[in-house]
C-alpha positions in Angstrom: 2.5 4.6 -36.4 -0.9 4.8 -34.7 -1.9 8.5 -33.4 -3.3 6.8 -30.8 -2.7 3.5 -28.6 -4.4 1.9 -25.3 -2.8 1.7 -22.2 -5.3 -0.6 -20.4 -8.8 1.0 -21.1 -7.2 4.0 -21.3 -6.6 6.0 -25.0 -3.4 8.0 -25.2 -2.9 10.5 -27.8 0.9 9.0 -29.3 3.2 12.6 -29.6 6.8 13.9 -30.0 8.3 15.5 -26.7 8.3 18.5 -29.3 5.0 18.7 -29.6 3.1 22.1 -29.8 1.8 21.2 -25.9 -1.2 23.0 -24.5 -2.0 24.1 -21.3 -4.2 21.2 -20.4 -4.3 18.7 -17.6 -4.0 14.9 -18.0 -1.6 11.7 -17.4 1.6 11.0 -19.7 3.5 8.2 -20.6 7.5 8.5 -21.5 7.2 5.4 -23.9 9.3 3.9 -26.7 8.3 0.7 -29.1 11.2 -2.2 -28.2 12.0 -5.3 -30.2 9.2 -7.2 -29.8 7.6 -4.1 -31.5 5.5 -3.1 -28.8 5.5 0.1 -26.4 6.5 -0.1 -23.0 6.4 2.9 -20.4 9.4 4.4 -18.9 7.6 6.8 -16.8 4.2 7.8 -15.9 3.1 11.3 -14.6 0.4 13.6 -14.3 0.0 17.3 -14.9 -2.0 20.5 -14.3 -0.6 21.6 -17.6 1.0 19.6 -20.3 2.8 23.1 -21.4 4.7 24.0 -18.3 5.5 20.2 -16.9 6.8 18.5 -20.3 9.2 21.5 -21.2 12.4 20.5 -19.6 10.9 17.4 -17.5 13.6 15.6 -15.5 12.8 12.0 -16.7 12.9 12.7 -20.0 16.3 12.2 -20.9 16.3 9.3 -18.8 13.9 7.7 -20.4 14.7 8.2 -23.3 18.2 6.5 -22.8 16.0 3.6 -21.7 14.3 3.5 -25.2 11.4 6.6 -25.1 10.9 7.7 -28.1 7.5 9.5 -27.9 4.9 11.0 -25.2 1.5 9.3 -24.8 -1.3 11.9 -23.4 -4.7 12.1 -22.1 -6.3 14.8 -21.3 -8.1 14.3 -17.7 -9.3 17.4 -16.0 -10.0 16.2 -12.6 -7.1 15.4 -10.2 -8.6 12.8 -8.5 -9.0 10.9 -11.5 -5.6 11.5 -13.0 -4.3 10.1 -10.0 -6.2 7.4 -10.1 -5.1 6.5 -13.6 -1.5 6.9 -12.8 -1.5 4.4 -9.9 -3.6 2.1 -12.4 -0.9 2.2 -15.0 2.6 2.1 -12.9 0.6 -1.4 -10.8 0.1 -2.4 -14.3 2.7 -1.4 -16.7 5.4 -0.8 -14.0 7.7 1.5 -16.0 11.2 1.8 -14.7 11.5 4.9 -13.3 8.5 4.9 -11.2 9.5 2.0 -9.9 13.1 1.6 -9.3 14.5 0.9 -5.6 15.6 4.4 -4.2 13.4 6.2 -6.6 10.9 8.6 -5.4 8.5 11.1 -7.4 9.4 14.6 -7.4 7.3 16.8 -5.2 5.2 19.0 -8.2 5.3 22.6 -7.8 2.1 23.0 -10.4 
């Protein structure tokens, strides 16, 4: 498996949820390789810290019952810029539980 894969133009570091996280901020993936051996995105986030949202996230489990397997991270210092990128990949990739009717992202506490 790659350590690394594009989402769009963007380069994601391919990781375990149990990864040794650090206290950087950036946009993550929940994703998992299907079938037709490619990766598709469950959920799509941003952070202030990598270390304090991934531990315990609430969409975890979900995706991973969808097929997540791994976390895909990028390191993006600038908030406006991570948000940016998030709205680029759920318009793009449209991963499930950004986009389900009823759903709603979580108001961060970060």
């Amino acid at each position: 498996m790659a350590n690394t894969v594009n989402w769009g133009a963007h380069a994601f570091h391919v990781l375990s949820m149990e990864a040794d996280w650090n206290d950087e901020a950036g946009v993550y993936i929940f994703a998992g390789i299907q079938a037709d051996a490619l990766w598709h995105a469950y959920y799509v986030g941003t952070t202030d810290s990598f270390k304090t949202r991934l531990q315990n996230h609430e969409q975890w489990v979900p995706a991973c019952r969808l097929g997540a397997s791994h976390v895909h991270a990028m390191v993006v210092p600038l908030p406006a810029t991570r948000e940016l990128i998030e709205q680029e990949l759920i318009a793009t990739y449209r991963p499930y539980l950004n986009t389900q009717p009823g759903w709603s992202a979580p108001v961060s506490t970060e």
